[in-house]
FIPA-11021 format. One line per 3 residues: number of its first residue (from 1); for each residue y, z, x of N, C-alpha, C. Coordinates in steps of 0.2 Angstrom, whole numbers, plus 5000, padded with zeros to 4 digits. Layout:
NUM) Y:Z:X:Y:Z:X:Y:Z:X | ...
This chain:
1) 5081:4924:4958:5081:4928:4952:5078:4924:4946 | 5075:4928:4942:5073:4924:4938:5073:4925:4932 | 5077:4919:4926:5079:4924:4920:5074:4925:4914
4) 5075:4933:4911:5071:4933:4905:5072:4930:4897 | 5071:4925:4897:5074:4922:4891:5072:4924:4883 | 5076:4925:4880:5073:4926:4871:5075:4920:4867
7) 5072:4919:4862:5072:4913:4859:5078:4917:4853 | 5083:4914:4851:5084:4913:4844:5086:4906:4839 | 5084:4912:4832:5081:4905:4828:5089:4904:4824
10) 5090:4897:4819:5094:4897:4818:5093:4895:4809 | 5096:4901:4807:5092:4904:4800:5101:4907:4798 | 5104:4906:4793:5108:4907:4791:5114:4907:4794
13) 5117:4916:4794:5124:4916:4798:5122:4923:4803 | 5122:4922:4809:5120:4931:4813:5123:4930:4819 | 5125:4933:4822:5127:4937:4827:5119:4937:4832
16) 5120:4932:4839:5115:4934:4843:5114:4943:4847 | 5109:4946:4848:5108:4950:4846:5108:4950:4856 | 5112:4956:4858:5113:4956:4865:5118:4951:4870
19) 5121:4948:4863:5128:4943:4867:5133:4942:4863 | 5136:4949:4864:5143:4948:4860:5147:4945:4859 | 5150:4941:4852:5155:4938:4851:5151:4929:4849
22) 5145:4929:4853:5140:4921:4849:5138:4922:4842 | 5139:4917:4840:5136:4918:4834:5132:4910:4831 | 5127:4910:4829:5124:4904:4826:5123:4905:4816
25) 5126:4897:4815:5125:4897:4808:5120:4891:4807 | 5118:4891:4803:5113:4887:4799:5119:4880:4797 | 5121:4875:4798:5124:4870:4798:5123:4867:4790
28) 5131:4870:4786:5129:4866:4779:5131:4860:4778 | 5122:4857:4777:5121:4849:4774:5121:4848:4767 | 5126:4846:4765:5124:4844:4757:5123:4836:4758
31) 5116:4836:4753:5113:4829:4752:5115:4825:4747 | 5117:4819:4745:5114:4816:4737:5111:4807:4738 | 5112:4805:4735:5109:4798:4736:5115:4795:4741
34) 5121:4794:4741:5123:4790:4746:5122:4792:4754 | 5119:4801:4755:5117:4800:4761:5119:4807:4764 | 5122:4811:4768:5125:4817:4768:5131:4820:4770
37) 5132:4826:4770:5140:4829:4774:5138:4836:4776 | 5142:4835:4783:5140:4841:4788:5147:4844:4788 | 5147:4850:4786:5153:4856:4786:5153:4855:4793
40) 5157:4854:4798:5156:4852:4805:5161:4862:4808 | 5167:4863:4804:5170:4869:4801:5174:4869:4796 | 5176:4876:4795:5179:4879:4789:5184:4885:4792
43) 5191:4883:4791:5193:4890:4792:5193:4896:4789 | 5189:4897:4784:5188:4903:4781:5181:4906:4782 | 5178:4899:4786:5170:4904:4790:5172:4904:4798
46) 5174:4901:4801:5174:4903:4807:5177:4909:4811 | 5173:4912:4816:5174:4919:4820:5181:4919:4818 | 5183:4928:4817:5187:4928:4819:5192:4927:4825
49) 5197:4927:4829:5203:4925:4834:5202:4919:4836 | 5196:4914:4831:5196:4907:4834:5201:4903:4832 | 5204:4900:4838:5209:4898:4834:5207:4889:4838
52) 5206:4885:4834:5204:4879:4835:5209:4873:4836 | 5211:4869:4842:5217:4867:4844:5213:4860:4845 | 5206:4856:4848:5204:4852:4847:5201:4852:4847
55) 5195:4843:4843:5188:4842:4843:5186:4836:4848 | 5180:4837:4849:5178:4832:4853:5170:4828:4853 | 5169:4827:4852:5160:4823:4852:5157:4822:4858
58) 5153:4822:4861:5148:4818:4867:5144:4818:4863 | 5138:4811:4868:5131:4808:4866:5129:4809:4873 | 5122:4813:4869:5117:4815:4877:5111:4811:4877
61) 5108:4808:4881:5104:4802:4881:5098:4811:4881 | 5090:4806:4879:5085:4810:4879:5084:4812:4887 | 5083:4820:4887:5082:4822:4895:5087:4823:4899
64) 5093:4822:4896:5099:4825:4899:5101:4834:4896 | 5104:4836:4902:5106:4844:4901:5112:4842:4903 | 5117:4845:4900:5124:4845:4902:5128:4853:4902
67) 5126:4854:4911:5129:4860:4910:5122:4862:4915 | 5123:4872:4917:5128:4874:4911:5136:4876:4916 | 5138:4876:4912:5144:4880:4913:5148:4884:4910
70) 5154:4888:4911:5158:4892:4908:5166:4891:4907 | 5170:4895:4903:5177:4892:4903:5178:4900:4905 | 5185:4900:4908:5189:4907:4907:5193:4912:4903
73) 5196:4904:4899:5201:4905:4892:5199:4904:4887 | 5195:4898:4887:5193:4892:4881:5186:4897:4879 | 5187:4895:4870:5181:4896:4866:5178:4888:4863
76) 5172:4890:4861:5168:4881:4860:5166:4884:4855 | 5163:4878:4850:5163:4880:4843:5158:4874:4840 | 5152:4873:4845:5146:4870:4845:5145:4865:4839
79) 5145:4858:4836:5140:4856:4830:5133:4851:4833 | 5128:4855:4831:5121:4851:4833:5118:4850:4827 | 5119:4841:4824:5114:4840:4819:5111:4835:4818
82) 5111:4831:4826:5105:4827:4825:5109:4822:4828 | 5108:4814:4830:5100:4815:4825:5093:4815:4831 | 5095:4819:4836:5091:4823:4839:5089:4829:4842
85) 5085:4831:4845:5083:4838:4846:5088:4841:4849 | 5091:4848:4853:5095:4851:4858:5089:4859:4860 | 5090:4858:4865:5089:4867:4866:5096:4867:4868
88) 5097:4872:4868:5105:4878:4870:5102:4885:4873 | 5106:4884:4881:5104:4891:4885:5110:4894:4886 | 5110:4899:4885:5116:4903:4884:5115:4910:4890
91) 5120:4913:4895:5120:4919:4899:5127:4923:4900 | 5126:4929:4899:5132:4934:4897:5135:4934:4904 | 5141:4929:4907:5145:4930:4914:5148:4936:4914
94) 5150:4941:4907:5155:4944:4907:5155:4951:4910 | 5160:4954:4913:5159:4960:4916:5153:4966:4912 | 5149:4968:4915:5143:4972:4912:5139:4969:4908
97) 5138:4964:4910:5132:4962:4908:5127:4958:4913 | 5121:4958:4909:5116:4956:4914:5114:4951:4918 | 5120:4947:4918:5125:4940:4920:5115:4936:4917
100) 5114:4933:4925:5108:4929:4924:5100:4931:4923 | 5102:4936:4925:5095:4940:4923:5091:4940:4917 | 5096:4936:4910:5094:4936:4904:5096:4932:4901
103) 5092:4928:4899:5097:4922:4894:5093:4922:4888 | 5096:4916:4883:5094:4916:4876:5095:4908:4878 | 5090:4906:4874:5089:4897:4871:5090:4899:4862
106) 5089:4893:4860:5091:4891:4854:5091:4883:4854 | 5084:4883:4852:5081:4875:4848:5086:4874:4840 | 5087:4869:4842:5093:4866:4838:5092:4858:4835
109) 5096:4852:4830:5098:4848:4832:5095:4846:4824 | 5093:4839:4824:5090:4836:4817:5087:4840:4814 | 5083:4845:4819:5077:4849:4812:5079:4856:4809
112) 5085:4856:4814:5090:4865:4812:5096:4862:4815 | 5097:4860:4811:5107:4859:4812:5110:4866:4813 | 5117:4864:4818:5116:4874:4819:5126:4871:4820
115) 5129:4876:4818:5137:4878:4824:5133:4884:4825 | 5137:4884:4833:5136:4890:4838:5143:4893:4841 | 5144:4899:4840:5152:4898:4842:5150:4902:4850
118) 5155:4900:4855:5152:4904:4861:5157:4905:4865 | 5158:4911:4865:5167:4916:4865:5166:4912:4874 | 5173:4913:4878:5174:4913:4885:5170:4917:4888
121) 5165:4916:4894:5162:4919:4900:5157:4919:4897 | 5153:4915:4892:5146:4915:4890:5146:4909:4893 | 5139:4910:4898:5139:4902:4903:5135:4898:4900
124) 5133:4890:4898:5131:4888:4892:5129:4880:4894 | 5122:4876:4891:5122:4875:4892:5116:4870:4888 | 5116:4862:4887:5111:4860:4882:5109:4856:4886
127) 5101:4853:4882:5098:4849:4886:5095:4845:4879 | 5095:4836:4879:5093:4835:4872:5085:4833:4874 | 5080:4836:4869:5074:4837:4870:5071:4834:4867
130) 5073:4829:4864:5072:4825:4859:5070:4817:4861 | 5068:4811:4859:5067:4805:4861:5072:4800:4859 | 5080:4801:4857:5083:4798:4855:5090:4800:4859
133) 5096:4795:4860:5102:4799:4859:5104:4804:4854 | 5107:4811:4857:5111:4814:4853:5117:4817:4852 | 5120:4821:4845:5128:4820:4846:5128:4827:4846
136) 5133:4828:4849:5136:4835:4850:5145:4835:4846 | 5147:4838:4845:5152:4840:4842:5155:4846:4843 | 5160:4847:4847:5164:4850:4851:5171:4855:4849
139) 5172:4858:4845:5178:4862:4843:5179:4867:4848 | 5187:4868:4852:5189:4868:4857:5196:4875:4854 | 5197:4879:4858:5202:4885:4858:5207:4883:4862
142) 5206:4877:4868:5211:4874:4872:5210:4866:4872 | 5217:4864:4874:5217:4856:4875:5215:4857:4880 | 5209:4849:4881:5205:4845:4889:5211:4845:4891
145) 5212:4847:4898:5217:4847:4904:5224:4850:4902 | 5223:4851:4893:5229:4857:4893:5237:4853:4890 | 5242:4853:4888:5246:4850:4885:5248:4842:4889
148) 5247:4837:4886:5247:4830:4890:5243:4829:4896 | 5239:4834:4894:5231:4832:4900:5236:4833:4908 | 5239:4838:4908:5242:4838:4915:5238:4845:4919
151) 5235:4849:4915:5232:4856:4920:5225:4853:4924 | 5223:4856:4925:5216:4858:4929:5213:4860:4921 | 5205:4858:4921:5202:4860:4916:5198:4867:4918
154) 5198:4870:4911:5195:4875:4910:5187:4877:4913 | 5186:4874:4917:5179:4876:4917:5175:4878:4927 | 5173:4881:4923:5168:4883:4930:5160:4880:4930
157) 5161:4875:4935:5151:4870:4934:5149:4873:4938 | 5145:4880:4936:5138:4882:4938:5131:4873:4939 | 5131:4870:4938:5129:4866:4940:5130:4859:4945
160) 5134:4859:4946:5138:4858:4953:5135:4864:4961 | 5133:4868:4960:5131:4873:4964:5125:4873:4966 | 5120:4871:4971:5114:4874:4969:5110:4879:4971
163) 5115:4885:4973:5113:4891:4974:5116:4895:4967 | 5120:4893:4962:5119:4898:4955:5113:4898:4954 | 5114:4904:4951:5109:4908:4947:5107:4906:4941
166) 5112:4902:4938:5111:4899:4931:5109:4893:4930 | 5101:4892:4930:5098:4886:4927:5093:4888:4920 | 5093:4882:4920:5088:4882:4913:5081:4881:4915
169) 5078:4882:4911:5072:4879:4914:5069:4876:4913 | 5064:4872:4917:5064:4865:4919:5060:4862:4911 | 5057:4865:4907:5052:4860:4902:5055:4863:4895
């Protein structure tokens, strides 16, 4: 199978168009002479029923994709600002939807700083596109492994498989 991807750009605040409940903002950077600050979040902008329990960062070497995968429970609440490039692939696992058949990217990172919030059963997945290490910033609806790190983690690796249907693609 092979999927149809649409690109979104990342220009203000919207609602991705055909994937209920993601949403991509424009990452506000306020600049002055000592240098800058990244709104990473704000509880009076974030989706409504996100309820944010913790953060976390990864660094992705240039040419690495991490993912994709999906959670059950857990909602993710993306920060991409560099200081290298991200594509972000995203596909609707949710019942009635076109599962793989469709996906959406979203170029991201230094040159469009972006939050993405990306509700449970949207399989998801970035790749840094860029020539440097990059940071990812990670707001989380559930604790890693859950209260004292004793459950089984939230996620399904579609990448671990190499018959899913969910890859990105290759360039």
């Amino acid at each position: 199978m092979s999927t149809v991807w649409q690109q979104v750009e990342v220009r203000g605040t919207a609602d991705v168009p055909g994937l209920p409940g993601v949403r991509v903002e424009a990452l506000p950077v306020f600049r002055d002479p000592r240098g800058s600050l990244h709104e990473l979040f704000r509880v009076d902008e974030i989706p409504a029923g996100f309820k944010p329990l913790m953060a976390c960062s990864s660094w992705s070497s240039p040419g690495v994709t991490r993912g994709p995968h999906q959670h059950v429970g857990q909602d993710d609440y993306f920060t991409f600002a560099g200081p290298s490039e991200f594509n972000v692939y995203l596909w609707d696992d949710r019942p009635g939807s076109a599962r793989a058949a469709r996906g959406w990217v979203i170029k991201t990172g230094e040159s469009a700083p972006s939050r993405i919030h990306v509700p449970r059963g949207v399989v998801h997945a970035y790749r840094n596109t860029g020539s440097v290490s990059g940071l990812v910033v990670t707001v989380t609806s559930l604790l890693f492994k859950g209260e004292g790190r004793r459950e089984p983690v939230d996620e399904i690796r579609h990448e671990l498989n190499p018959d899913s249907p969910y890859k990105p693609p290759e360039s």
